[in-house]
mmCIF file of the N, C-alpha and C atoms, coordinates in Angstrom:
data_MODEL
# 
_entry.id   MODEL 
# 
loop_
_atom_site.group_PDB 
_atom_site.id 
_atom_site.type_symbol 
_atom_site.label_atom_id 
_atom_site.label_alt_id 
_atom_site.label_comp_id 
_atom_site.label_asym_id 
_atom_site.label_entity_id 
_atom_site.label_seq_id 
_atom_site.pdbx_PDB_ins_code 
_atom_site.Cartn_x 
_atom_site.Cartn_y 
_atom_site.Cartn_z 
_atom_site.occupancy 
_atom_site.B_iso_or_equiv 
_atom_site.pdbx_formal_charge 
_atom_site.auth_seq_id 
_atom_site.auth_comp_id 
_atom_site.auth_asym_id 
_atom_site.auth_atom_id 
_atom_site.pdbx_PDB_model_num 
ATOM 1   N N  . UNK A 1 1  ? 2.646   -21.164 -27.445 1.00 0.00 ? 1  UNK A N  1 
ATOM 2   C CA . UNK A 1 1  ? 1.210   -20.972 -27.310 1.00 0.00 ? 1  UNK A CA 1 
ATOM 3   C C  . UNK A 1 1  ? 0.966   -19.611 -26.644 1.00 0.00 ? 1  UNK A C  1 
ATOM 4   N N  . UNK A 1 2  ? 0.225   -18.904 -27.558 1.00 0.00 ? 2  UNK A N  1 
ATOM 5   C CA . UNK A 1 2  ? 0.321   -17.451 -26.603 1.00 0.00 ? 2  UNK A CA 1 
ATOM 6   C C  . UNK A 1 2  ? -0.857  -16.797 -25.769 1.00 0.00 ? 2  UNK A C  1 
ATOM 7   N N  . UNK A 1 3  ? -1.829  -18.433 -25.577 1.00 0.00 ? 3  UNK A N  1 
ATOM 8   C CA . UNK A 1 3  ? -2.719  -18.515 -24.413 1.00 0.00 ? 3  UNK A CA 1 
ATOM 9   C C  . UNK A 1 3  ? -2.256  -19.303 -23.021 1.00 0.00 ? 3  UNK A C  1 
ATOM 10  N N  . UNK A 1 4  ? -2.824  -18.338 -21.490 1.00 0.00 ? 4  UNK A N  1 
ATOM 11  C CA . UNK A 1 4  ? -2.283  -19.385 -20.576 1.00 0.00 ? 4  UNK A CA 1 
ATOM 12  C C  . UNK A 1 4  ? -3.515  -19.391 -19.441 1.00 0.00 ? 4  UNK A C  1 
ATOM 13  N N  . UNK A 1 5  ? -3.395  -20.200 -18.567 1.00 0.00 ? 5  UNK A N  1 
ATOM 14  C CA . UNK A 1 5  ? -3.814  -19.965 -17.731 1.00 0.00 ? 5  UNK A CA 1 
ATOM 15  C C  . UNK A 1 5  ? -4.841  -18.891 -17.044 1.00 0.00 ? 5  UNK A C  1 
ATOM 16  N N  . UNK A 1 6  ? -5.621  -18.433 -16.719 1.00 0.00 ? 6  UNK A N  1 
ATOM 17  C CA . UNK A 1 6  ? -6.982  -17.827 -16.125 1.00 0.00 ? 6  UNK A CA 1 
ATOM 18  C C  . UNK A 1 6  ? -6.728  -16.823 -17.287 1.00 0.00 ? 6  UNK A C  1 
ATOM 19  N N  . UNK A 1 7  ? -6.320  -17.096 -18.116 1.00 0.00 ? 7  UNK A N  1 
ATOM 20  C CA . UNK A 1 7  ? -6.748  -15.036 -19.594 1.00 0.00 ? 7  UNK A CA 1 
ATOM 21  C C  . UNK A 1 7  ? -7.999  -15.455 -19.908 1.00 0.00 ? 7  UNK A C  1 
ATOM 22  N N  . UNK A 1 8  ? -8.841  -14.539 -20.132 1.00 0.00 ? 8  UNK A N  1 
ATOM 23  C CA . UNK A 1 8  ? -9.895  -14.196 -20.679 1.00 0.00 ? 8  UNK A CA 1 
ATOM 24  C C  . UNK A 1 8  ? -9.891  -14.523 -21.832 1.00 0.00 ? 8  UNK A C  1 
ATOM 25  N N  . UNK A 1 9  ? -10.659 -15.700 -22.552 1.00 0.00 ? 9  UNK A N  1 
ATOM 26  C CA . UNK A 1 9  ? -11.027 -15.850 -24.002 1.00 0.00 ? 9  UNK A CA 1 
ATOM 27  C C  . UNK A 1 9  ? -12.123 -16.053 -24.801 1.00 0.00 ? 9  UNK A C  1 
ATOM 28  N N  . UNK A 1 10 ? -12.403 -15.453 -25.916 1.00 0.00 ? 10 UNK A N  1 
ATOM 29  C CA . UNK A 1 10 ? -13.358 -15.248 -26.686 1.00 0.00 ? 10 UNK A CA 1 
ATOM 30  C C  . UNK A 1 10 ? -13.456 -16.858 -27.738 1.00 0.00 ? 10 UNK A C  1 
ATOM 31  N N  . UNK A 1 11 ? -14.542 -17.585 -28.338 1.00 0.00 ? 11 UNK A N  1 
ATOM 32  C CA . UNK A 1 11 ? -14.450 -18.652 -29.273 1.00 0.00 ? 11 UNK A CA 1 
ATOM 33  C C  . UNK A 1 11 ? -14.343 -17.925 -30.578 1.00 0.00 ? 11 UNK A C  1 
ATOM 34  N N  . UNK A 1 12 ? -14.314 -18.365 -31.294 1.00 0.00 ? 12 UNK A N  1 
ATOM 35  C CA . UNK A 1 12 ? -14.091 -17.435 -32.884 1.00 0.00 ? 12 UNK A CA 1 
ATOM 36  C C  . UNK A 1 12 ? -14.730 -18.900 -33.865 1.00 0.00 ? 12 UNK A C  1 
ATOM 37  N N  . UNK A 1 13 ? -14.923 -19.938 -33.352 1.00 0.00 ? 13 UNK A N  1 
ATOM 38  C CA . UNK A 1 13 ? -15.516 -20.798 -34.551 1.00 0.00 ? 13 UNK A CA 1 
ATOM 39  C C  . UNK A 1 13 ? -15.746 -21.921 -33.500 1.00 0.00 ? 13 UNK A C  1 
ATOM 40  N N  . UNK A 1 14 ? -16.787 -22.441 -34.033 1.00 0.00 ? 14 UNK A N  1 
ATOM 41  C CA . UNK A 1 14 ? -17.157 -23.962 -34.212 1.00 0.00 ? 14 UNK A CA 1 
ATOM 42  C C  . UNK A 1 14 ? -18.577 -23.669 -33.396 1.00 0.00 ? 14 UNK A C  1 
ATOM 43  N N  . UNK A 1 15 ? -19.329 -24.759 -32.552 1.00 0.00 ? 15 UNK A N  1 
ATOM 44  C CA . UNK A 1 15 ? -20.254 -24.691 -32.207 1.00 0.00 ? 15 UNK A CA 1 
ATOM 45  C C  . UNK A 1 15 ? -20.674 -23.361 -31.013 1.00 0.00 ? 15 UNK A C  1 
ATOM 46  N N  . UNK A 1 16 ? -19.886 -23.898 -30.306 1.00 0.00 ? 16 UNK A N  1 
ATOM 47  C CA . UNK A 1 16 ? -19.269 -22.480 -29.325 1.00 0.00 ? 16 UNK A CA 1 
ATOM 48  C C  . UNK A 1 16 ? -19.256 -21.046 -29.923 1.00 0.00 ? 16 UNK A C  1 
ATOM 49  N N  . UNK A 1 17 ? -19.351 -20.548 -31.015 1.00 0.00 ? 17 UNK A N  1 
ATOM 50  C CA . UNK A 1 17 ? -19.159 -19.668 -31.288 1.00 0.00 ? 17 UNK A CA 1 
ATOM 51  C C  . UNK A 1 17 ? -19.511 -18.317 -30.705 1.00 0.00 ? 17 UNK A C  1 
ATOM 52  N N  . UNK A 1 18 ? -18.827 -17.222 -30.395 1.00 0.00 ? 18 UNK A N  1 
ATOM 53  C CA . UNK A 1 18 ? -19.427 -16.612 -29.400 1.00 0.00 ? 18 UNK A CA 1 
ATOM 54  C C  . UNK A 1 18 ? -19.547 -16.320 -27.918 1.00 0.00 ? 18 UNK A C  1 
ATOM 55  N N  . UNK A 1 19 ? -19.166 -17.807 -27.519 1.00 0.00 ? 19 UNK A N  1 
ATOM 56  C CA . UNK A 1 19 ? -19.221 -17.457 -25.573 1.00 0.00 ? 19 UNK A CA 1 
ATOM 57  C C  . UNK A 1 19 ? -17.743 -16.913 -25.090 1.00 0.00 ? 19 UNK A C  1 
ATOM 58  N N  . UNK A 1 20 ? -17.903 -16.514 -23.928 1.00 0.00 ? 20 UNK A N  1 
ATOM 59  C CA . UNK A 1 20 ? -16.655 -15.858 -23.444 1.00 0.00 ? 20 UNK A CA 1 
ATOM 60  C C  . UNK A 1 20 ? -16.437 -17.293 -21.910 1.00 0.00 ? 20 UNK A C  1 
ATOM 61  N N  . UNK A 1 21 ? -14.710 -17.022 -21.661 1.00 0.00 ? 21 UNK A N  1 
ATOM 62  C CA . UNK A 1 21 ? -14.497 -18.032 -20.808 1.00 0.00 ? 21 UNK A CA 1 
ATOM 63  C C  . UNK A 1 21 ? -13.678 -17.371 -20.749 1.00 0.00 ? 21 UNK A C  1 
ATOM 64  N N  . UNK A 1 22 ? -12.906 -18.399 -18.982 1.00 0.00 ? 22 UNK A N  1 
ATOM 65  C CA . UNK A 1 22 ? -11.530 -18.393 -18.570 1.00 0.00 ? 22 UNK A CA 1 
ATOM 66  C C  . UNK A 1 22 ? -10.724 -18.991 -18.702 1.00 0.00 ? 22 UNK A C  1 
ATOM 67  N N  . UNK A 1 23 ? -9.691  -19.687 -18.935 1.00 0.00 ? 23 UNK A N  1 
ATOM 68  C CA . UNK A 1 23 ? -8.994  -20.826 -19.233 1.00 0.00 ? 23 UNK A CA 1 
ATOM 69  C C  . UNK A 1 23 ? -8.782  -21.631 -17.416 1.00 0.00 ? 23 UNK A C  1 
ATOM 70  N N  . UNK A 1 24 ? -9.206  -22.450 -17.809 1.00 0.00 ? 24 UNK A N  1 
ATOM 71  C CA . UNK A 1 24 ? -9.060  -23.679 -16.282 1.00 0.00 ? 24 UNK A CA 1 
ATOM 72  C C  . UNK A 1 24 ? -7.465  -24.322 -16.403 1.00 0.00 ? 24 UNK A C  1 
ATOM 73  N N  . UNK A 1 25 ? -7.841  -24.806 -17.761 1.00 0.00 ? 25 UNK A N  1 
ATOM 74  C CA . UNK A 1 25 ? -6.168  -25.798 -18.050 1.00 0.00 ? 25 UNK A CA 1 
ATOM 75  C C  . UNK A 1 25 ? -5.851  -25.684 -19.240 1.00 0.00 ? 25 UNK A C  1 
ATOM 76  N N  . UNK A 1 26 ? -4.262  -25.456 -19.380 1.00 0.00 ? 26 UNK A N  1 
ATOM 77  C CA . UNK A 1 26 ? -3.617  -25.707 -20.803 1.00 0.00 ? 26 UNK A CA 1 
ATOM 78  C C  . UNK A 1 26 ? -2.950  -26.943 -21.237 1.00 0.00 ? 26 UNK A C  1 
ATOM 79  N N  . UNK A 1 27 ? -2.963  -27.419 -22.551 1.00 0.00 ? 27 UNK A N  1 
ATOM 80  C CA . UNK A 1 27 ? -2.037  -28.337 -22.619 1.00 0.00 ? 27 UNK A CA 1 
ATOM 81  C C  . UNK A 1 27 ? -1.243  -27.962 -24.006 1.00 0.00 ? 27 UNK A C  1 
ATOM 82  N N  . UNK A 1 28 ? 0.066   -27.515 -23.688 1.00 0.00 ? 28 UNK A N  1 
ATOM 83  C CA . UNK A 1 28 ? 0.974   -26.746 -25.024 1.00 0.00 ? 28 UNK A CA 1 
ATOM 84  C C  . UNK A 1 28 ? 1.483   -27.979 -25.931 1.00 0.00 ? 28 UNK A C  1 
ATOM 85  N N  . UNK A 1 29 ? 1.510   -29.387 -25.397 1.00 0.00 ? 29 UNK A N  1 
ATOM 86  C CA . UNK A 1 29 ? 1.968   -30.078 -26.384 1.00 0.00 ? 29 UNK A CA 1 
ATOM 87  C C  . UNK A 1 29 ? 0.572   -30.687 -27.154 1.00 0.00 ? 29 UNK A C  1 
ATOM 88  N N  . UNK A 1 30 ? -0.637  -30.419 -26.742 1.00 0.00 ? 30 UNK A N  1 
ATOM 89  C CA . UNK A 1 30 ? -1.844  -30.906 -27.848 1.00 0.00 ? 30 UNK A CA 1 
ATOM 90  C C  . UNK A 1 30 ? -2.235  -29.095 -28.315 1.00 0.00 ? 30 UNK A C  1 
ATOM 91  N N  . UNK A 1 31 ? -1.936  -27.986 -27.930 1.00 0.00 ? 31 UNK A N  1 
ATOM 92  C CA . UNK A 1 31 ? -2.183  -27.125 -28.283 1.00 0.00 ? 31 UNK A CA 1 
ATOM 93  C C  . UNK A 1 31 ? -3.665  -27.005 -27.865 1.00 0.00 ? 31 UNK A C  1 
ATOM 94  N N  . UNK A 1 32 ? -4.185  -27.460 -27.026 1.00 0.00 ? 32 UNK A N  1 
ATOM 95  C CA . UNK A 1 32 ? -5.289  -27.358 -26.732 1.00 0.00 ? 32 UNK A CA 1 
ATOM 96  C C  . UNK A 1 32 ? -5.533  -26.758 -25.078 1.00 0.00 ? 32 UNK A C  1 
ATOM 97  N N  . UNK A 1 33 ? -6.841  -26.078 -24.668 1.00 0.00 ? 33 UNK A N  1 
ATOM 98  C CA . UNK A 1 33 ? -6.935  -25.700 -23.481 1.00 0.00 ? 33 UNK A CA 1 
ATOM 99  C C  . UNK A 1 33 ? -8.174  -25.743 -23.274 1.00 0.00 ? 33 UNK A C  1 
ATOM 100 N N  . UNK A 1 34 ? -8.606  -26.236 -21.593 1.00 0.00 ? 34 UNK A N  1 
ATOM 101 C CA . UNK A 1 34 ? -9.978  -26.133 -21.560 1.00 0.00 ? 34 UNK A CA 1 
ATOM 102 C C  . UNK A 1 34 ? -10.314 -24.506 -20.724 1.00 0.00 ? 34 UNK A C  1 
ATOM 103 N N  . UNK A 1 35 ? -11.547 -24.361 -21.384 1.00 0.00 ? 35 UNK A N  1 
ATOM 104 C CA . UNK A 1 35 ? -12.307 -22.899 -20.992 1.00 0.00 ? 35 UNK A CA 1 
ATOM 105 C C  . UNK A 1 35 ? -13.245 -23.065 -20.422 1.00 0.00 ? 35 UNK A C  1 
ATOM 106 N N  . UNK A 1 36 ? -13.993 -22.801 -19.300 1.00 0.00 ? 36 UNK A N  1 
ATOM 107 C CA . UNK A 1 36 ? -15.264 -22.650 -18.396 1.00 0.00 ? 36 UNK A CA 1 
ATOM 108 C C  . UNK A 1 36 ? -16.457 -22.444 -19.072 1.00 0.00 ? 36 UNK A C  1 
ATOM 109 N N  . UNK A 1 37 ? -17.324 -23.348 -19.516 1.00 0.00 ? 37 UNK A N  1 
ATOM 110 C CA . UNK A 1 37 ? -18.443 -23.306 -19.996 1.00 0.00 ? 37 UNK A CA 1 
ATOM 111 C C  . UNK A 1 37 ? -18.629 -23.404 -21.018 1.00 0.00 ? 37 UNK A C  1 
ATOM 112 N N  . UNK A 1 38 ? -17.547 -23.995 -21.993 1.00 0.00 ? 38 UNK A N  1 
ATOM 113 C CA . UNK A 1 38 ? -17.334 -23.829 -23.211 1.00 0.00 ? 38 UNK A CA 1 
ATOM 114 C C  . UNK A 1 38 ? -17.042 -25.125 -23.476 1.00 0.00 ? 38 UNK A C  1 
ATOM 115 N N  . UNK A 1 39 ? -17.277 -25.613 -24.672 1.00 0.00 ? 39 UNK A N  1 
ATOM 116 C CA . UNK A 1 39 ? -17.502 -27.344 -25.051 1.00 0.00 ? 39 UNK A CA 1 
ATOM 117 C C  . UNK A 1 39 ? -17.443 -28.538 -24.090 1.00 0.00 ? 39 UNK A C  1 
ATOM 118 N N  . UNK A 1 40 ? -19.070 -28.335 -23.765 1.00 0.00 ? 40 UNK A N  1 
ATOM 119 C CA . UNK A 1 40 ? -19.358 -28.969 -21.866 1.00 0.00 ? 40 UNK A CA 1 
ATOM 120 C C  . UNK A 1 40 ? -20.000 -30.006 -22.664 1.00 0.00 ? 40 UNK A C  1 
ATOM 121 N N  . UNK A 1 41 ? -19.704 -31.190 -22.334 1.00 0.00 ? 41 UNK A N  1 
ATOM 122 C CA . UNK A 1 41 ? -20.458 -32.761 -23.031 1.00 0.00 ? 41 UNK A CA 1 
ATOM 123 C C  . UNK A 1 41 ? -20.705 -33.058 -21.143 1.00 0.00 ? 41 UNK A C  1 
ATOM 124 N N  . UNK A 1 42 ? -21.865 -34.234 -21.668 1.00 0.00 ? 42 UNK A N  1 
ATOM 125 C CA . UNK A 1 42 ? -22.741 -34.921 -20.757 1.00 0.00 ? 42 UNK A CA 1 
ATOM 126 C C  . UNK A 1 42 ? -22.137 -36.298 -20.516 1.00 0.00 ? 42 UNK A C  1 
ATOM 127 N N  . UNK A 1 43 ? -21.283 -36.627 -19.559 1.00 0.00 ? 43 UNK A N  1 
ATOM 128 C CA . UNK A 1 43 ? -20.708 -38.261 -19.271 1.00 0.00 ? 43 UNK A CA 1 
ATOM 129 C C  . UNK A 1 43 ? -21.809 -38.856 -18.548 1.00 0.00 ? 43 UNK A C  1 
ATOM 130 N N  . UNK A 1 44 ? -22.198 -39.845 -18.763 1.00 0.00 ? 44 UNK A N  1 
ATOM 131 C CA . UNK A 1 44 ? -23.209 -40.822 -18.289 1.00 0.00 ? 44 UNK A CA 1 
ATOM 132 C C  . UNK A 1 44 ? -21.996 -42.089 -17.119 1.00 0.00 ? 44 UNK A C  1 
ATOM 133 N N  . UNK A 1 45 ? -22.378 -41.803 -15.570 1.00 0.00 ? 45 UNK A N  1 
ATOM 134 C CA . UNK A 1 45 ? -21.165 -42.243 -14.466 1.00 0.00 ? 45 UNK A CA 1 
ATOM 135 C C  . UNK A 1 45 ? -22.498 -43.091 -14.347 1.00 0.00 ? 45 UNK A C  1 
ATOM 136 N N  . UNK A 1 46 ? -21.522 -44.569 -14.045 1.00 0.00 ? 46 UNK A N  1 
ATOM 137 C CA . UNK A 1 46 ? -21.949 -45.844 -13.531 1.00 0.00 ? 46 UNK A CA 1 
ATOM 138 C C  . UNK A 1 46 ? -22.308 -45.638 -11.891 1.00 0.00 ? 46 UNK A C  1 
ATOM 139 N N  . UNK A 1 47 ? -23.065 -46.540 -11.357 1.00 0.00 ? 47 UNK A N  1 
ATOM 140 C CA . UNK A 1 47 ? -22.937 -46.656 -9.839  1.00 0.00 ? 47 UNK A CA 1 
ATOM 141 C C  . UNK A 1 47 ? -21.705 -47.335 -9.675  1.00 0.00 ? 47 UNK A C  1 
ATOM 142 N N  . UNK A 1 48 ? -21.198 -46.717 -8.401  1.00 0.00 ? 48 UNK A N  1 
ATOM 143 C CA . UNK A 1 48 ? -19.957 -47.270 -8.031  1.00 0.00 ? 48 UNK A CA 1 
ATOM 144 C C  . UNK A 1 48 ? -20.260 -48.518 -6.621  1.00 0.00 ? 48 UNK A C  1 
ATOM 145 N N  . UNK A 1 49 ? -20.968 -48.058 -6.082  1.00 0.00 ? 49 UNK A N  1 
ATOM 146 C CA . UNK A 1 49 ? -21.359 -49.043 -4.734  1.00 0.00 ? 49 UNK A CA 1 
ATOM 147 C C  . UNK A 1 49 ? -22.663 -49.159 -4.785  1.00 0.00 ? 49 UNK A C  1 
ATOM 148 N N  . UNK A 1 50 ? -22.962 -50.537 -4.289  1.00 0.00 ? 50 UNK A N  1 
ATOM 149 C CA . UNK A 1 50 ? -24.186 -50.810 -4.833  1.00 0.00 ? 50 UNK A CA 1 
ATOM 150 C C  . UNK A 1 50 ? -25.625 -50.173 -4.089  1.00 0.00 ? 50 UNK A C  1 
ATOM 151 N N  . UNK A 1 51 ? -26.932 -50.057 -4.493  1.00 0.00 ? 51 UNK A N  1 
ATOM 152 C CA . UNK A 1 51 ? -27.653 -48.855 -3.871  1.00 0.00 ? 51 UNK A CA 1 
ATOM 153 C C  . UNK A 1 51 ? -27.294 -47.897 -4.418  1.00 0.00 ? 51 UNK A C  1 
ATOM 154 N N  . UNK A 1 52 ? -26.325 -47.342 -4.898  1.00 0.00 ? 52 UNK A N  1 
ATOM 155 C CA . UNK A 1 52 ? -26.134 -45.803 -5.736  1.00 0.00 ? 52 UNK A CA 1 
ATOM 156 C C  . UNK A 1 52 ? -26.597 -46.093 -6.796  1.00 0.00 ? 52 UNK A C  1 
ATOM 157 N N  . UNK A 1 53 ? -27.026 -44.612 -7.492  1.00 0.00 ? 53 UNK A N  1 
ATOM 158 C CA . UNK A 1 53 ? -27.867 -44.188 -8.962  1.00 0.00 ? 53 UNK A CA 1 
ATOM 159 C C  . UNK A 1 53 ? -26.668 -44.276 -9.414  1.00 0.00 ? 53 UNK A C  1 
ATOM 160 N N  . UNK A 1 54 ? -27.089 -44.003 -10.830 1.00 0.00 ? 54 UNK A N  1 
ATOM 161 C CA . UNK A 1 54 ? -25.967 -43.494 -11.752 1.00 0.00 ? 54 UNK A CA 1 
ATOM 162 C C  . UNK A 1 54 ? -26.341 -42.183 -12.010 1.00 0.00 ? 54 UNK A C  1 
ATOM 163 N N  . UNK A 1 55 ? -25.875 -41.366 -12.926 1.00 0.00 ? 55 UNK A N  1 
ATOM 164 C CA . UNK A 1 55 ? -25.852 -40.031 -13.093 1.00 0.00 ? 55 UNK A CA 1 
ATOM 165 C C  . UNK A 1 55 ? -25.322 -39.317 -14.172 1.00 0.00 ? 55 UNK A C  1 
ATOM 166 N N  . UNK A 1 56 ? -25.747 -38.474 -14.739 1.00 0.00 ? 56 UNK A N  1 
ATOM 167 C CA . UNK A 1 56 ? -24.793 -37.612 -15.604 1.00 0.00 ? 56 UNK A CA 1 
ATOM 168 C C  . UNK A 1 56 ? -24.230 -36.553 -15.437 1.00 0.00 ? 56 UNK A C  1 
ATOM 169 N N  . UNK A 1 57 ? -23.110 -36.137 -15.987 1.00 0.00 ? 57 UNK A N  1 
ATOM 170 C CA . UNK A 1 57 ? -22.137 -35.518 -14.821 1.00 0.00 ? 57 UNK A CA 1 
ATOM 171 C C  . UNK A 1 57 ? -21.500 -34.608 -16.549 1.00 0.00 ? 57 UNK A C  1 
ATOM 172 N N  . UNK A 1 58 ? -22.031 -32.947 -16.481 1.00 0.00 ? 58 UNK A N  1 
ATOM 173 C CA . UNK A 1 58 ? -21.012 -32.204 -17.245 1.00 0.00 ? 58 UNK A CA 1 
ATOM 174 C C  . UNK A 1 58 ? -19.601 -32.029 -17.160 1.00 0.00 ? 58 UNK A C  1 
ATOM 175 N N  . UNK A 1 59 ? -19.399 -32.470 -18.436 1.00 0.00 ? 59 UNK A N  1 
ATOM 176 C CA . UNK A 1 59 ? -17.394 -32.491 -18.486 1.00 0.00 ? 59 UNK A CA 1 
ATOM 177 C C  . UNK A 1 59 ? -17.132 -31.532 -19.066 1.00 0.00 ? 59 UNK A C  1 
ATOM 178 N N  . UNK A 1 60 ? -15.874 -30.357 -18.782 1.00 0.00 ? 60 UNK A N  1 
ATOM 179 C CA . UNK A 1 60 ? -15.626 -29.743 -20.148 1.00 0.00 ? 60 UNK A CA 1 
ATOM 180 C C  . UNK A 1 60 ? -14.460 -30.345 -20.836 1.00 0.00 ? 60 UNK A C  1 
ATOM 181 N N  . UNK A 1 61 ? -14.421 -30.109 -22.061 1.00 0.00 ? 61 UNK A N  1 
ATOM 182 C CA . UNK A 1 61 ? -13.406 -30.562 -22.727 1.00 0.00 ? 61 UNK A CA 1 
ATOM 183 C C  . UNK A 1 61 ? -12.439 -29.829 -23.590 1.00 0.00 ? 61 UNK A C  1 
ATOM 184 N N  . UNK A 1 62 ? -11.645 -30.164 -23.776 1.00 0.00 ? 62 UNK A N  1 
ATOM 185 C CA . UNK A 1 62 ? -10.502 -29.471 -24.577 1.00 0.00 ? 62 UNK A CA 1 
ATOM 186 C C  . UNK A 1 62 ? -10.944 -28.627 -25.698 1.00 0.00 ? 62 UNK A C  1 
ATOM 187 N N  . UNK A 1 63 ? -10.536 -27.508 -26.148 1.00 0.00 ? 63 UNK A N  1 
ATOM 188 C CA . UNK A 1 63 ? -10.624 -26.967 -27.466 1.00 0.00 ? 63 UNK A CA 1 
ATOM 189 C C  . UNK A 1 63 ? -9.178  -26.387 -27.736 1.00 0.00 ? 63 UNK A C  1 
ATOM 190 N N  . UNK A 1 64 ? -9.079  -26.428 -29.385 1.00 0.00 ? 64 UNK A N  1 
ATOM 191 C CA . UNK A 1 64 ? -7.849  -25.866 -29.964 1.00 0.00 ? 64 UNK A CA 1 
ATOM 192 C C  . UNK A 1 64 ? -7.949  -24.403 -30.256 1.00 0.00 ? 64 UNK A C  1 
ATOM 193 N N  . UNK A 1 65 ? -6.413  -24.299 -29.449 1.00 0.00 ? 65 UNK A N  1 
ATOM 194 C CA . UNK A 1 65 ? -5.942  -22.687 -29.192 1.00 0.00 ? 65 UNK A CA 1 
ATOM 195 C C  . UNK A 1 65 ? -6.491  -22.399 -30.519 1.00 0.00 ? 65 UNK A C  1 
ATOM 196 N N  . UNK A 1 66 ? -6.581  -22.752 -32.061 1.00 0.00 ? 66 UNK A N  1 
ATOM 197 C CA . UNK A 1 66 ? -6.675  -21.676 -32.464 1.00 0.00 ? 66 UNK A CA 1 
ATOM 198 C C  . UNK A 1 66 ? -8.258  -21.835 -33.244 1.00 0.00 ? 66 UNK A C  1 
ATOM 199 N N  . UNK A 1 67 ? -9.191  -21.660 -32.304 1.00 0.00 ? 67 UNK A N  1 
ATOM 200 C CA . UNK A 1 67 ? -10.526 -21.515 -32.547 1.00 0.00 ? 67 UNK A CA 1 
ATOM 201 C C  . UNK A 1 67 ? -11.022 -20.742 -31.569 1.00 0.00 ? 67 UNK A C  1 
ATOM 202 N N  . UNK A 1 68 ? -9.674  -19.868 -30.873 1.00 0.00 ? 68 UNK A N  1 
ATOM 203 C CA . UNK A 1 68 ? -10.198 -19.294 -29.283 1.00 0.00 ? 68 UNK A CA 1 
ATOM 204 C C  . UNK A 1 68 ? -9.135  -18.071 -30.169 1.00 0.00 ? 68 UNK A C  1 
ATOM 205 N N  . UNK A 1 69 ? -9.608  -16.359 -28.921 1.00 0.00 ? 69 UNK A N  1 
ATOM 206 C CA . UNK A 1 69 ? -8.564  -15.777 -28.672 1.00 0.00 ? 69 UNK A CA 1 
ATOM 207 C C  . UNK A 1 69 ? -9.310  -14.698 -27.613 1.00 0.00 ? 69 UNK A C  1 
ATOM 208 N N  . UNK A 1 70 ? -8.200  -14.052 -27.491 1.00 0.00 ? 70 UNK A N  1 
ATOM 209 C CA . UNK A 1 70 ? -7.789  -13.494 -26.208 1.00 0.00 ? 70 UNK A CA 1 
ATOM 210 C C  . UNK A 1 70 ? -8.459  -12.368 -26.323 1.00 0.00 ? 70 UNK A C  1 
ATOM 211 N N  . UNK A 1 71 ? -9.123  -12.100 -25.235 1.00 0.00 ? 71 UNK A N  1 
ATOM 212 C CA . UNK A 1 71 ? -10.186 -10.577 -24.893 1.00 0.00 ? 71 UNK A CA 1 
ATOM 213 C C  . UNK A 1 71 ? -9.424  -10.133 -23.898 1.00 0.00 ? 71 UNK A C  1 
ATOM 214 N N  . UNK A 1 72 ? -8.989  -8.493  -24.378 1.00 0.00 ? 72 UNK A N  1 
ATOM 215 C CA . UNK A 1 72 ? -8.515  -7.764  -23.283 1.00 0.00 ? 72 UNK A CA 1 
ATOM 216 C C  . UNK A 1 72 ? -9.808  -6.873  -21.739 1.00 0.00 ? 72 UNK A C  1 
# 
């Protein structure tokens, strides 16, 4: 995988198209890595103790190395 860790990357396709990020985390055996601000979904969190709200809470999620590349 010849993306790693904090490099600078550009999206090249899908909805994302266009934004720039850092890489947070890699994972070389799904070939996938997550990028900062880049395919952010909305999780809907239960109350955990009772009296607490619930909430929605931005996740980012994985994208495949090769819909990303590398900005010098």
């Amino acid at each position: 995988m010849h993306i790693k860790k904090d490099d600078k990357v550009i999206v090249i396709s899908g909805k994302d198209k266009g934004k720039t990020g850092t890489v947070v985390k890699s994972f070389p055996k799904d070939n996938k890595v997550v990028v900062s601000g880049v395919h952010v979904l909305k999780s809907h969190q239960k109350p955990r103790k009772s009296g607490e709200k619930g909430q929605i809470v931005d996740k980012a999620m994985p994208i495949h190395v090769s819909n990303i590349k590398k900005v010098k």
